[in-house]
Each structure stands twice: as structure tokens, then as C-alpha cells.
DOFIRO-264856 format. One record per residue (C-alpha): x, y, z; residue in three letters. Coordinates in steps of 0.001 Angstrom, whole numbers, padded with zeros to 6 digits. Layout:
        px        py        pz   residu
         X         Y         Z      ALA
...
This chain:
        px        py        pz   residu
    118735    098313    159314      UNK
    118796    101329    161602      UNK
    121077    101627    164371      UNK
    120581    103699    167680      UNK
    122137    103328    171240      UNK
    118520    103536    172759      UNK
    115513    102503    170949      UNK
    112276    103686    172444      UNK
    109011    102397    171265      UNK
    106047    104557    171726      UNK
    106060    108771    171429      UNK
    103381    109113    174741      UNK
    104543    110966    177798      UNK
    106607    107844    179065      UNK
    108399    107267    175077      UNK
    109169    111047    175091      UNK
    110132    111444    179010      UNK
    112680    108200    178354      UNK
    114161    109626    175375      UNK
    114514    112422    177380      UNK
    116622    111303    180000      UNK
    118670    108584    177858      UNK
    119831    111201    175458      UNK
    120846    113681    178958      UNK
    123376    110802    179561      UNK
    124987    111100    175861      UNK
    122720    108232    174457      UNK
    121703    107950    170666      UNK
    118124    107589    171019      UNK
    115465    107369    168376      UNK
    111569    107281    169098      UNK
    109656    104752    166891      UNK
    105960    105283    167125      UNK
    102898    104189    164769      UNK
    101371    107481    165855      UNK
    103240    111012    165589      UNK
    103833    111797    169340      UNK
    101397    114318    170115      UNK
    098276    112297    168920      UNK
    099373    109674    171795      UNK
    096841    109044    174083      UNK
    098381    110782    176949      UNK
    097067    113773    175036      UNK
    093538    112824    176346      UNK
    094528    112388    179889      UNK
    092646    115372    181520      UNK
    092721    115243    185462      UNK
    095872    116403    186623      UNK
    099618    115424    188080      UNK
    099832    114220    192072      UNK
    103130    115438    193665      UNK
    103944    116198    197330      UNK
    104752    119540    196559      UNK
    102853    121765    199673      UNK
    105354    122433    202890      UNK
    102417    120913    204603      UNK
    102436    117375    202330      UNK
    105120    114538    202241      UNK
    106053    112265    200012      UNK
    105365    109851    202659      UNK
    101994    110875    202612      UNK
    101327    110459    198856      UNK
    103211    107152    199050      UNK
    100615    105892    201972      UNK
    097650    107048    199753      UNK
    099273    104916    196882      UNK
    099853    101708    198671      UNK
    095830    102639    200802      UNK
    094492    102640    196974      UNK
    095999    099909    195298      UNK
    094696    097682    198304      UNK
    097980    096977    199240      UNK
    098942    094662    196187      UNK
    101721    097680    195364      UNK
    105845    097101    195874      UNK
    106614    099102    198438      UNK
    110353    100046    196863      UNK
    108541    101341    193460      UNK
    105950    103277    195802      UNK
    108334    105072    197671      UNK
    110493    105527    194622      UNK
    107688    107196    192781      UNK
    106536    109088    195836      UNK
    110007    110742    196193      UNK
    110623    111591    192597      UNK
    107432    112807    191486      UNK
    107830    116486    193216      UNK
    111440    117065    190781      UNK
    109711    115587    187652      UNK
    106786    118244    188080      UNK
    109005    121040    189282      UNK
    111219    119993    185911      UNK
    108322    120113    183555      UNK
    107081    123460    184901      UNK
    111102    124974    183760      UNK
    110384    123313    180586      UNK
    107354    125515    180354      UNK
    104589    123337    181180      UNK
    101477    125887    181639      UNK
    099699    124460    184826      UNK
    096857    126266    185871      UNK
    098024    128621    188815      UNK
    096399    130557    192234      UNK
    096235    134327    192168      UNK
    099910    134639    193815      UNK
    101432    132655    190981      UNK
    101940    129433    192576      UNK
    100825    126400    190740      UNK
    097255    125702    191563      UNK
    096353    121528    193584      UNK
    093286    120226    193684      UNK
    091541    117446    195414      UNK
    091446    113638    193802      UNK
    089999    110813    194589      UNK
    091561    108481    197361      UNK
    093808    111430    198531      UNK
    094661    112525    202035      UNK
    095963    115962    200546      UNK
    094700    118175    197749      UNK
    097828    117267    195608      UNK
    096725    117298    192193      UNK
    098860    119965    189909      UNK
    096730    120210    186901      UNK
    096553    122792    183352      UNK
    092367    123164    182749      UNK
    091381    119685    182129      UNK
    093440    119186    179178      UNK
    096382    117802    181654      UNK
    097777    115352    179113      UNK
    097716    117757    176226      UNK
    099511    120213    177861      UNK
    102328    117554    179092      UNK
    102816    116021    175372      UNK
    103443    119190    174061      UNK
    105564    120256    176761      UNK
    107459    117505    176139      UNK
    107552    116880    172418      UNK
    109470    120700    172188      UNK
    112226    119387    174380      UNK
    112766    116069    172007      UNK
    112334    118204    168993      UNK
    114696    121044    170658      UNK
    117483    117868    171111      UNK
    117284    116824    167614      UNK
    116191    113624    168952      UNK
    115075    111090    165925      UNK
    111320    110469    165849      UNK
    110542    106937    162804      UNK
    106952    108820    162653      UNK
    104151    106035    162045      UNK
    107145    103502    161852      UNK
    104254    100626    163613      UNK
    106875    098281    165511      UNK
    105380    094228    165161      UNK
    108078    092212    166946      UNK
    110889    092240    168723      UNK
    114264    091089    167940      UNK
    115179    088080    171095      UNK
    117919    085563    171225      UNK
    116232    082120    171778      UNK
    117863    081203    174610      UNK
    115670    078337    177061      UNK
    115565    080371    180150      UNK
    113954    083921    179541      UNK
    116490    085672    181964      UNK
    118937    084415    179752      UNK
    117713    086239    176905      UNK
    118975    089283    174974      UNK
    116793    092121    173288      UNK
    118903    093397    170579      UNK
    115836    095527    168834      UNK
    112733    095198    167636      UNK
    110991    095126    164270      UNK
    108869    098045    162654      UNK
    106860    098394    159779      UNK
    106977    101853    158043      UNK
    102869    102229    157443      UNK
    103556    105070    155113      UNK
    105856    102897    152287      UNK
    104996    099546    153779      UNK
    108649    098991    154267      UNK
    110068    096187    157110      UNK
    113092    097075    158890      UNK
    114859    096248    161446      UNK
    116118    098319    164392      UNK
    119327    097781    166358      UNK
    119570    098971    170153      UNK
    123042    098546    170914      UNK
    121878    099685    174708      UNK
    118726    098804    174956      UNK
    114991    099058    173849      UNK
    112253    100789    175756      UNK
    108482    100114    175518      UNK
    106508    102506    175867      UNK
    103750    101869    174237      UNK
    100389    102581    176655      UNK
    097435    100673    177070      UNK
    095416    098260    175857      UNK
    091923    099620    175785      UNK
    090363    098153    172911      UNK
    089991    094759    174241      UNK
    086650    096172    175638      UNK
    084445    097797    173347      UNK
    083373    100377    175987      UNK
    086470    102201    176467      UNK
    087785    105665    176858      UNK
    091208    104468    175268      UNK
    091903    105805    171673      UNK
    091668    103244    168814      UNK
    095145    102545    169024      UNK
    095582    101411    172159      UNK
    095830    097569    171377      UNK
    098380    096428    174243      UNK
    101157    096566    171537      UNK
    104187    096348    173685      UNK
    102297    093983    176415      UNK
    101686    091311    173798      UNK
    105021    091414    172396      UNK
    107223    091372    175675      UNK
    104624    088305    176343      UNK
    105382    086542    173416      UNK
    109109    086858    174072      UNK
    109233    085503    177320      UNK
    108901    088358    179499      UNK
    106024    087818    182222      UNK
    103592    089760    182673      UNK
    101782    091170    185921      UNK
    098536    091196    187597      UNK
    096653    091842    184145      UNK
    093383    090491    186241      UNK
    093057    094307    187225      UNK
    091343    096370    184489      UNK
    090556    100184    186212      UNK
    086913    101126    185014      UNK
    087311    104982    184966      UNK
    083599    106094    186949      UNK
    082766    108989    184931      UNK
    083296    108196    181068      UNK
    079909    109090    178081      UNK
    077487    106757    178010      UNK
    077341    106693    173450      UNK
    081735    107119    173123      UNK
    083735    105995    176895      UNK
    084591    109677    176350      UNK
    086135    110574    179538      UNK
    085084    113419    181690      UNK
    088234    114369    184344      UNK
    088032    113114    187879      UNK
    088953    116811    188067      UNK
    084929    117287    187639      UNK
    084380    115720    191403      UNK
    087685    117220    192542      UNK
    086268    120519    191871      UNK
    082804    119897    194407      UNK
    080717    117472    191335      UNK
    077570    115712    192711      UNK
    077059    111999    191525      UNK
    072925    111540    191533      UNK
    070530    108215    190954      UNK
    067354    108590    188952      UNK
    065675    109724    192135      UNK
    067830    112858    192716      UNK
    069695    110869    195926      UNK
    073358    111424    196516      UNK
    074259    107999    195706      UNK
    077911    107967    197725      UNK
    076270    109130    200868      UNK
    072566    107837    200568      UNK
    073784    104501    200208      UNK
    077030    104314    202185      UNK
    079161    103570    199706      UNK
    081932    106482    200733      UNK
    080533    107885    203739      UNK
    083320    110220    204373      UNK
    084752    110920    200766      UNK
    081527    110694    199071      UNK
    081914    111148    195312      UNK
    085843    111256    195761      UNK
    086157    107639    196931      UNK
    088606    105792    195200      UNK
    088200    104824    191540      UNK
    086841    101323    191891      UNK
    084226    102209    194689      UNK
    082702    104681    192841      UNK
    082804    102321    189824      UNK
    081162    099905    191804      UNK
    078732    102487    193296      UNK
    076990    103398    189475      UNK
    076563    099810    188442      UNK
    074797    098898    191791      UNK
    072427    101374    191401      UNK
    072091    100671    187848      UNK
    071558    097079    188519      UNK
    068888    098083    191913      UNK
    066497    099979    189454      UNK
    067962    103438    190457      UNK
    069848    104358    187300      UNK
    068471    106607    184404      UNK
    067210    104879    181524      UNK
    069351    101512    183541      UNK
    072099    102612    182179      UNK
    073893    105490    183552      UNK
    073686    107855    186588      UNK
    073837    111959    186794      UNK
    077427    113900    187380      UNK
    076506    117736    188512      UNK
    078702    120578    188358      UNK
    075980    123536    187911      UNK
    076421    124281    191482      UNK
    080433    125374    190885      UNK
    079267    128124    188625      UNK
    080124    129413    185300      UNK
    083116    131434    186288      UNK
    084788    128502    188047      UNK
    083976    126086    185289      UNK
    084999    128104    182503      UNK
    088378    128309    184746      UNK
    089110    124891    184944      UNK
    086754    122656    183416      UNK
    086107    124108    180011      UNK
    086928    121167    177882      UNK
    084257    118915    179682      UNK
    081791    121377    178290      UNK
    082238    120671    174891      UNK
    082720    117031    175718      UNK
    079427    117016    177064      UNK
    077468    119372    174227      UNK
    079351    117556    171562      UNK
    079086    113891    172545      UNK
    075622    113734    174387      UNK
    074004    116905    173622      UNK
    074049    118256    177139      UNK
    075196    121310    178636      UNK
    077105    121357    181495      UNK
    076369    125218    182999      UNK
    072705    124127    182716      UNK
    071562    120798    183099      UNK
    073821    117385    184844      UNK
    075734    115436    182923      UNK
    075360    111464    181888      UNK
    078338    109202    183193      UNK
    078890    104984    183427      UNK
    081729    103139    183909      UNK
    084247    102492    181238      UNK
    087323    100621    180858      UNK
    089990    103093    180974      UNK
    093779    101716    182193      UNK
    095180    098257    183269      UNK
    097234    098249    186636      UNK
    099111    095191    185343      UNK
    101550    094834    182319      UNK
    105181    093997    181798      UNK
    106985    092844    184527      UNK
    109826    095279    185561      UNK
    112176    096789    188530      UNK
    112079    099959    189415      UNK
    114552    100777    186884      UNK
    112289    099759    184143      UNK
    114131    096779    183169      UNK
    112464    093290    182313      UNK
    114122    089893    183182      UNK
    115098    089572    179568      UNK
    118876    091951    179317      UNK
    118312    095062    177258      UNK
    114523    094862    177341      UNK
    112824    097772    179710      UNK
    109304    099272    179823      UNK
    107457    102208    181341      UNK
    104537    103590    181991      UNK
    100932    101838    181615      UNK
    102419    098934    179548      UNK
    104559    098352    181938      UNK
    104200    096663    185854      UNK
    106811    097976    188300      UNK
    103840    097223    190722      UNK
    102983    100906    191628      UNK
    099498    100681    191258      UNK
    098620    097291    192918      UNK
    095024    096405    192767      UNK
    093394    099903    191974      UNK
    095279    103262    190586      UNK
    094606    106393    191922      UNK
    093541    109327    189740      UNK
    096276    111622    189233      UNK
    099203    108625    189561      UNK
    099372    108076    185987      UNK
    101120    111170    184961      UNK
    103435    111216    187342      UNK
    104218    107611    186860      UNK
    105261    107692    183538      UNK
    107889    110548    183865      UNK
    109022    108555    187078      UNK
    109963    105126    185731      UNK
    110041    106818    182564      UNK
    113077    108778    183130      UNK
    114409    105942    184876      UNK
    114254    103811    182373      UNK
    115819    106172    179954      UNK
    118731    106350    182027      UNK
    119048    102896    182902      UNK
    119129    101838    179678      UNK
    121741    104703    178512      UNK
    123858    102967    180911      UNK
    123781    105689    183891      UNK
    124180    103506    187537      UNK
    121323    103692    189240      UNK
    122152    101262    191655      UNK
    120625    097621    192325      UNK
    117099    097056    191860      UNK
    114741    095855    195185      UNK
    112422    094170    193002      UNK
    113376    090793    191392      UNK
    111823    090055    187880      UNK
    111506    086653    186073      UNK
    110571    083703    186741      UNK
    113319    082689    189278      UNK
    111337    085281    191516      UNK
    108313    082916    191652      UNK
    107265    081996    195363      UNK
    104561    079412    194507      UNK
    103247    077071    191074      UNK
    099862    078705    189994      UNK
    096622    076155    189182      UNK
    093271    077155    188000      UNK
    090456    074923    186284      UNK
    090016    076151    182808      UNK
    087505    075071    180486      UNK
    089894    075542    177513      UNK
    093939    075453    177527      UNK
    094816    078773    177271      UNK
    098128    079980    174843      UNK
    099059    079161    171255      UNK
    097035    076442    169326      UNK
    099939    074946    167756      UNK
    103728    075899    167143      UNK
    103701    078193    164501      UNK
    101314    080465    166185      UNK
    103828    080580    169202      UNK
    106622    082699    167315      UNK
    107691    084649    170493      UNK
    111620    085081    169770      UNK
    113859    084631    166927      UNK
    115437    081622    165339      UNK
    119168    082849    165243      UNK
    120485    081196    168280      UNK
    121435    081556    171376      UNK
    124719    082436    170823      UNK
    123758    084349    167650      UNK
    125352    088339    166788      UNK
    122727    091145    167216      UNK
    122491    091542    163482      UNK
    121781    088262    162705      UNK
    119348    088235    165699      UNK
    117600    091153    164053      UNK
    117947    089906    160401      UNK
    116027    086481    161337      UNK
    112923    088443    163249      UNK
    112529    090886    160158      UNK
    112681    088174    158162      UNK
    110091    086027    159913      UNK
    107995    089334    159885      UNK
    107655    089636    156004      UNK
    106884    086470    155511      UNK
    103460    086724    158503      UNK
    102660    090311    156180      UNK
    103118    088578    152956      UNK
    100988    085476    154226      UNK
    098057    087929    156026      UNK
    098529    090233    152716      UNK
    097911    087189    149820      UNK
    095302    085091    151721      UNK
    091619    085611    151646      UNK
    090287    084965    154626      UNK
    088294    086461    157918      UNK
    088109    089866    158402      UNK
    089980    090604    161659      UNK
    086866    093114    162633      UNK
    085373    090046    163223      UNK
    087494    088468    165427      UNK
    087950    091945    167359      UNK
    084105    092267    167895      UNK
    083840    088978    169184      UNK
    086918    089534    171697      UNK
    085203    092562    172534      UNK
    081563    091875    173065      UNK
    082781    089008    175391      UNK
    084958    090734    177387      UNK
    082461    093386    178105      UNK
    079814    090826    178542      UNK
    082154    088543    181143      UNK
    085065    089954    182671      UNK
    083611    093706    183605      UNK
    083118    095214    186619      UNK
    081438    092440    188453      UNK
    082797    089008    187687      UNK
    081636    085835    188210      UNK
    083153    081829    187918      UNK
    080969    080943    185188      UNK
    080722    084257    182790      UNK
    085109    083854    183557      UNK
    084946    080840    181801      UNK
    083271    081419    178832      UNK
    084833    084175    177855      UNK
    088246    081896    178005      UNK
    085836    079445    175484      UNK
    085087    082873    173572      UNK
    088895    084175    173253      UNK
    089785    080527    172165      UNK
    087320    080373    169431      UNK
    088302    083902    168191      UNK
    091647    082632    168222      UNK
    091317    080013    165987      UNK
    089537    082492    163684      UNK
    092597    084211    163610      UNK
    094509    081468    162621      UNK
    092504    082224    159123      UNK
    092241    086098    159126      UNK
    093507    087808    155904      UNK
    093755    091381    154858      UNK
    091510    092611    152119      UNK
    093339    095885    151302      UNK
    096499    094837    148852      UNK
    098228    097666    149551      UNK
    101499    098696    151018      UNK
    100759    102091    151913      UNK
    098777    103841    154801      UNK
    097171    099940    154482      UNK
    095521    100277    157918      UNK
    093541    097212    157144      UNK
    096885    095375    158093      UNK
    098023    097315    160779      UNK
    094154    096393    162713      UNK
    094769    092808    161681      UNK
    098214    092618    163736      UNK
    096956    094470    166711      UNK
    094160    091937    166718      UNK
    096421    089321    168045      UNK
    097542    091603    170372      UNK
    094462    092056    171827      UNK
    093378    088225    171790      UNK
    096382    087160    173981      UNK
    095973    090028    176009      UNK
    092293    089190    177037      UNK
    092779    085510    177470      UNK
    095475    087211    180177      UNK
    093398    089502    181885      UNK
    090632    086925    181825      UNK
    092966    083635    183295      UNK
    094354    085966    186325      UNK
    090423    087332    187203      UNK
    089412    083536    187514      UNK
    092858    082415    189058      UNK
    092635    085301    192089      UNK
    089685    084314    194052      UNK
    089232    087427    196332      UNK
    087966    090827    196183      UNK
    090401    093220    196100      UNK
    090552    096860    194565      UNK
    089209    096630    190821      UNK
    088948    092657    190779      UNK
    085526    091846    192160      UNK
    084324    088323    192386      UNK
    080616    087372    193626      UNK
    081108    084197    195481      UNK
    084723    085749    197113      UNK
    083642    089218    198888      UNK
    086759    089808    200690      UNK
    089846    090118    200841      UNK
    092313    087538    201804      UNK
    095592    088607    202929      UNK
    097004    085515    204014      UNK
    096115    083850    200589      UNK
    096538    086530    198225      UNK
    098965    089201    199046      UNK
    101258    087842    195916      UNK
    101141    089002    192486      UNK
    099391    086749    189630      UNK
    101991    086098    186860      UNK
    102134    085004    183266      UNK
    104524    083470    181393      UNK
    104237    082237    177678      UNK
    106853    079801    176829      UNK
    107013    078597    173130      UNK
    102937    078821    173317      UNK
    102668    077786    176652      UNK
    101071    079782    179249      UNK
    102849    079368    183061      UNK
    100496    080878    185808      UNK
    102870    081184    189076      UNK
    102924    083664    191736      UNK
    105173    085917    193246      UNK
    105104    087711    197139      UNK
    104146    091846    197640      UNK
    107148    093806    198823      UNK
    105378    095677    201679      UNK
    109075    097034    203553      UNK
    109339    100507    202123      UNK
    112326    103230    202760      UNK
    111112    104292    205941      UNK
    108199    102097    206813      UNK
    106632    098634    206072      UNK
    103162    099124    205430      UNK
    100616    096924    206833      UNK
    097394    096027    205468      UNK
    094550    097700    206499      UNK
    090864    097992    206063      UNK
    089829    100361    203144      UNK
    087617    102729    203916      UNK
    086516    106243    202233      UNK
């Protein structure tokens, strides 16, 4: 067993940023990650970093443009927090050495992003999230923090109390993928997730391959609820043959979105009339498909992205990387001839439930960054907020959980919080199929010491391996393609009642296929076989969740569009969808928006760009 004050699961820019600022308040921290840290997928993050940092902009200002984007479905006290805090974490990472791209007197250079009153985008190229990782990764490695390098972590280690908010994480399980050795982890403070997105439950994604919704499914599974998973971000701009992304920075710089008959789509339709191609995420989503789906796409599938008209010197400035993208991936080149762009699944608004601290009804459990749902984001993310989200809540996670007082959190979590029961018509019940595939927390008891806690969950972990190791059964790329294809198929872009509920019929039949799977590869090294057959349960409970809160949330609002609900409807649905799985059981409920911010309480509006 390993033993660490702070355990933080996940190496990205949130993983690193806690470790960070846990082991600035005299924490022991240790990063355990199933990827070495600079392969996370922040790395491919290209756009930029927002922060009020101009005399002329306000934190204020960015924090209106936040709630304005996320069609007010965001907590005002995590808005404000992140709108405040951002500016320091940017100024920090620039004395760390961050290389941000810069103006000819030296300052760091801002650019324009979509659904932004202020050109407050701090950027380095396009290779943003590179440059960040890096940045970051020297100041963990310059600490002597302790990285458990492609240490995968499979479970965590919960008391089994009834009541979730009675519950205690005392660490978490990990299996080593290099020796095939399960151990358990001790947090004596606390454990952090950290561990990103969830990507691959669509099969047209611009999420790396491991982006399975690790720490999501597990926080699920022990009790923790999670938060308006119904809204999936479909990134506007991602290769039609990979979901390769190609940076919002493209239209921040001037880039021209075209139809198959040369029309400036935004405008000649009046989709954006005023911000045209820098409309907020989901319009402009919503914008391709239509004219895909009116006859006006190329080859009905994709439309044209332009930036011949910024010129070589200005792309080979700041947009080199999308060059190569585009030459490598579709054969095109970008100084010559437009580029090819769809939508493509590319981050999830909702996730675990947490304060603006970063901690999770269940005591000693936090999360940050896209797993996580301190309700920044609401309904729709703006480009540029990830970034600075994740060393936001990231840091304050880190310092939470090292025990630094940051003062009482404004945003209840658990299920006490709930405001109202949840009911929707499903064709299938939704959850577990039976009890032994509803293992969400360990069997040591309540009352139970941490080490015995953590002894019982690694335990109960060798013995799922051994059984998914020694039986011959379904491949789990079976399962996976099914989960995939239906998600893609059903619960896209445009959603509808009926396509809703058969993907719930799909996931269910895909998980009872599960219930069989078994894992070809014998080995107990670099057996990556296993490691895709574990996420694969990940991703089935994570798209019967996304898929139950777009069919319980009849409205249109930001990313979640339903055809027979076209608006939105304040007085029904200003709440947040939650989900709770209880021994199996899946509890819809919902909970009310927190609209009174620091200064202000922000009142809905129409959204218009």
C-alpha cells in the first residue's frame, strides 16, 4: 500500500495544477496517472487562456460572458470565483515561464473568442495546451513531487455508509499497467480526480483514446452525483476523417465559415448576425449541421473554414500547427485552398458534482476540471474557459484538500441539496442489472479503519481482473462500438424523444454484453486489452447518463437541443439535472441555479450573437 497526504488522480493541467498548490501548503502529494503527464489531453488543447487581464476588461465582464454562454444554467458563486482568479493563475504561469505568444512591446498577445464581449484570449501559437503541460510538469518535477507513471487507477476506496454524505474516501485503487500489479493508495487528506473527459463514448470525437470518463464513472458508482451530463459541447470546427480539432483560434484570427455555394453561412442565414462565425460554440454547431441537413453542405457532410485571406505571415505567426493538421489529416493546405470542418464531440459541461472548493458530498473526495461539475459552464462552455478552469478549481482543490481554509462553500452538494423528485418515461430501467454489477463502495463497514477500507476495494479489484483475465468471452470492442455508433446515431447534436429512447434500449443491451466480456490477452504487462475492457464500463454508465438527462430536460437550452421543445423554459428548467446511483439504482432529482453572484444576480436573458 502507498501512503500520501494528497492523492491526485490524473497528470492533465488540473492533476498537475492541484498537486501544485497542495504540496505549496506542506502536503505529501503523489500524481497517479495511466498516462505520463505530458501525453494528457490538455496537451491538444490549442485555442488559448480567457483572463480579464486589459485595464479596459473586468472580471465582471468575463464572468457576464460566462453565465450569457452557458444559457444561464451556471452557479453564479463558481462564475464569479473563476472570473476573479483566472487573471493571478495566468499572470502565475507566465513567472513559471509559460511562453505565450506576445505583441511587439512585449506584452502578452489576446485575441478574440467566440461568445466574448472582449478580445481576452492569452494564447502560445495554437499549441495552447502543450505549452501549459509543459509549463507545468517542470514545476512538479522541480518539487520532487511523486508521479505512479501509467499506475491506471480502477476504483476507489469508500466506506459503505447508507447516506452518501456520510461517506469517507480514504483512496482509491490503481493498477500498475507496466507489472500488472494492484495496489492500493492511502490519502490520509484527501483524493483528487482529475481525470478529464469522456470523449470516447462518441465515435466522432476530438478527445484522445483515453479519455473514457474514468473518474466520472467511478465517483458515480460511489455515490457521488453527478451533474447535468445531458450537455455534451460539439466543438464546430473538428476533421471530417479523425475529430482532429482545428483551434477556435482559426475564427478568432478573421476565419470565414462557407456552404457548398460559397455563402457566408453565419450571416447569409442569420444564424449570428452580429458575431458571425464567432457565435458561441453551440450556434455555430448548430449552424453546419443545418446546412448540412438543407442540401448546402459539401459532399453532405461538412462545410468550408477559410483562413487564406489572413495571409502567410500572420498564419505562420499564430496558426502554424493547423497547417500541418490540415496537410496531414485531409490533404489540404491551409495558405492555399479552405479547409474541411463538422461538428465533433469535444467536452462535457456536466460531471462530478462539487463546490467551489472542489469537494464532492462524499468527505475527502474532490474533483477538478472537465470531470468535474462546480457548474461553471452551465448549458454551453465558452472557448477559452477550459484552461483557465482547470488551474482555477484546480488549485483550489489542491489546497482544500491539503487542509488550507478556504472558507465555506456557497454551493451545496449531495443529495440533501435536491429541490424536487425527478420522473421520466424510460423504455428500459436504467442502472445495474443485478447486484453484483452495482459494486460502487467497499464492503469494510461503515465504521471500518482506512486500511481496511482500502484492503477490501483492492481486494474486490483482483478478483473483477482475475475473473475478466480467465474468462472467454465478448470482446469489449464490441460492446464499445455499439455504445458508440448509438450515441452518435441518437443523442448528437439534434435530439429527438424517440432516437433518446433507443439509445437507452441500445446502452442496456451493450450492458448486458458486458456482463460476459473477457480479455483475450493473458498477460500482466502493458496488457492494454484489459485496461480498454475496464474503461468500457466506464463509458456504458456514462452514456446511459448523458442519454437519461437529454430525455429528462425537455427544453432547448445551450448544447441540449430537442425538436418538439424549441425554447427555453425558465420557469421549468432553471435547475440542474442530477444523478445518483445507489447500490445500482439510478435517482434522477433536481436541484435550483444559484443566479446571486458577488456583486450582481444575473437575470436571464435572451441569447443573441
Amino acid at each position: 500500500m502507498y501512503e500520501h497526504d494528497v492523492i491526485v488522480v490524473g497528470a492533465g493541467g488540473a492533476g498537475l495544477r492541484a498537486a501544485i498548490a497542495a504540496h505549496e501548503e506542506g502536503a505529501d502529494v503523489a500524481l497517479v496517472t495511466k498516462l505520463h503527464p505530458v501525453r494528457s489531453h490538455t496537451g491538444a488543447a490549442e485555442g488559448g487562456i480567457n483572463a480579464a487581464l486589459h485595464e479596459e476588461d473586468s472580471w465582471d465582464l468575463h464572468a457576464y460572458d460566462t453565465m450569457k454562454g452557458a444559457d444561464y444554467l451556471s452557479d453564479a458563486p463558481a462564475v464569479d470565483t473563476f472570473a476573479q482568479e483566472a487573471p493571478d493563475e495566468v499572470i502565475q504561469l507566465e513567472h513559471w515561464g509559460m511562453p505565450f505568444s506576445r505583441e511587439e512591446d512585449g506584452k502578452v498577445s489576446q485575441r478574440p473568442f467566440g461568445g466574448l464581449s472582449f478580445p481576452r484570449t492569452t494564447y502560445a501559437g495554437a499549441e495552447t495546451g502543450h505549452h501549459l503541460l509543459h509549463t507545468m510538469y517542470e514545476q512538479v518535477v522541480k518539487r520532487g513531487i511523486e508521479v505512479y507513471d501509467e499506475w491506471y487507477v480502477t476504483n476507489l476506496a469508500v466506506t459503505d455508509h447508507d447516506d452518501p454524505e456520510d461517506r469517507e474516501c480514504h483512496g482509491c485503487v490503481a493498477h500498475d499497467i507496466k507489472s500488472g500489479e494492484i495496489a492500493g493508495f492511502h490519502a490520509n487528506n484527501g483524493v483528487i480526480l482529475a481525470t478529464g473527459g469522456l470523449g470516447q463514448v462518441f465515435d466522432h470525437t476530438t478527445n484522445a483514446v483515453a479519455n473514457t470518463g474514468d473518474g466520472q464513472a467511478m465517483a458515480y458508482r460511489a455515490g457521488v452525483p453527478i451533474e447535468d451530463m445531458e450537455f455534451v459541447q460539439f466543438h464546430p470546427t473538428t476533421l471530417p476523417s479523425t475529430g482532429v480539432l482545428i483551434s477556435e483560434g482559426v475564427r478568432g484570427e478573421g476565419g470565414i465559415l462557407y456552404n457548398d455555394e460559397e455563402e457566408r453561412l453565419m450571416f447569409e442565414y442569420g444564424y449570428a448576425n452580429n458575431d458571425g462565425e464567432l457565435a458561441s460554440r453551440d450556434v455555430v454547431s448548430r449552424a453546419e449541421l443545418t446546412e448540412v441537413n438543407e442540401g448546402r453542405g459539401i459532399e453532405d457532410e461538412y462545410v468550408h473554414l477559410d483562413m487564406r485571406h489572413l495571409g502567410e505571415e500572420r498564419i505562420l505567426d499564430r496558426l502554424e500547427n493547423i497547417l500541418h493538421l490540415a496537410e496531414d489529416f485531409e490533404g489540404v493546405d491551409g495558405l492555399d485552398e479552405p479547409m474541411p470542418v463538422k461538428p465533433g464531440q469535444h467536452y462535457e459541461m456536466g460531471g462530478i458534482e462539487t463546490d467551489e472548493n472542489g469537494e464532492t458530498c462524499i468527505n475527502g473526495l474532490y474533483a477538478a476540471g472537465e470531470c468535474a461539475c462546480v457548474s461553471m459552464h452551465g448549458a454551453n462552455r465558452l472557448g477559452g474557459n477550459a484552461l483557465p478552469e482547470l488551474l482555477v478549481f484546480g488549485a483550489r482543490a489542491g489546497r482544500d484538500a491539503a487542509g488550507k481554509d478556504l472558507g465555506d462553500a456557497q454551493i451545496p452538494t449531495g443529495p440533501s441539496a435536491e429541490s424536487e423528485d425527478g420522473d421520466v418515461d424510460t423504455p428500459v430501467s436504467p442502472g445495474a442489472l443485478d447486484s453484483t454489477d452495482g459494486d460502487a463502495v467497499a464492503d469494510g463497514g461503515a465504521m471500518a479503519d482506512p486500511e481496511t477500507v482500502i484492503e477490501d476495494a483492492v481486494a474486490r479489484e483482483q478478483e473483477r481482473i482475475e475473473t475478466l483475465l480467465e474468462r472467454d468471452g465478448v470482446n469489449h470492442a464490441e460492446v464499445r462500438d455499439d455504445i458508440q455508433e448509438t450515441m452518435t446515431a441518437n443523442v448528437n447534436v439534434f435530439r429527438e424523444e424517440d432516437n433518446l429512447k433507443q439509445a437507452l434500449e441500445d446502452i442496456r443491451k451493450a450492458r448486458e454484453q458486458y456482463k460476459h466480456v473477457g480479455v483475450s490477452d493473458p498477460s500482466r504487462t502493458f496488457n492494454t486489452d484489459l485496461i480498454h475492457t475496464i474503461e468500457t464500463r466506464n463509458i456504458i454508465d456514462l452514456a446511459e447518463a448523458i442519454t437519461l438527462g437529454a430525455l429528462a430536460r425537455e427544453e432547448f437550452r445551450g448544447a441540449h437541443w430537442r425538436k418538439k421543445h424549441q425554447e427555453r423554459k425558465d420557469d421549468e428548467w432553471l435547475k440542474h439535472t442530477m444523478l445518483q446511483w445507489n447500490d445500482g439504482d439510478v435517482n434522477l432529482y433536481y436541484k435550483p441555479v444559484m443566479l446571486e453572484g458577488f456583486d450582481q444576480t444575473y437575470e436571464p436573458k435572451e441569447r443573441s450573437y
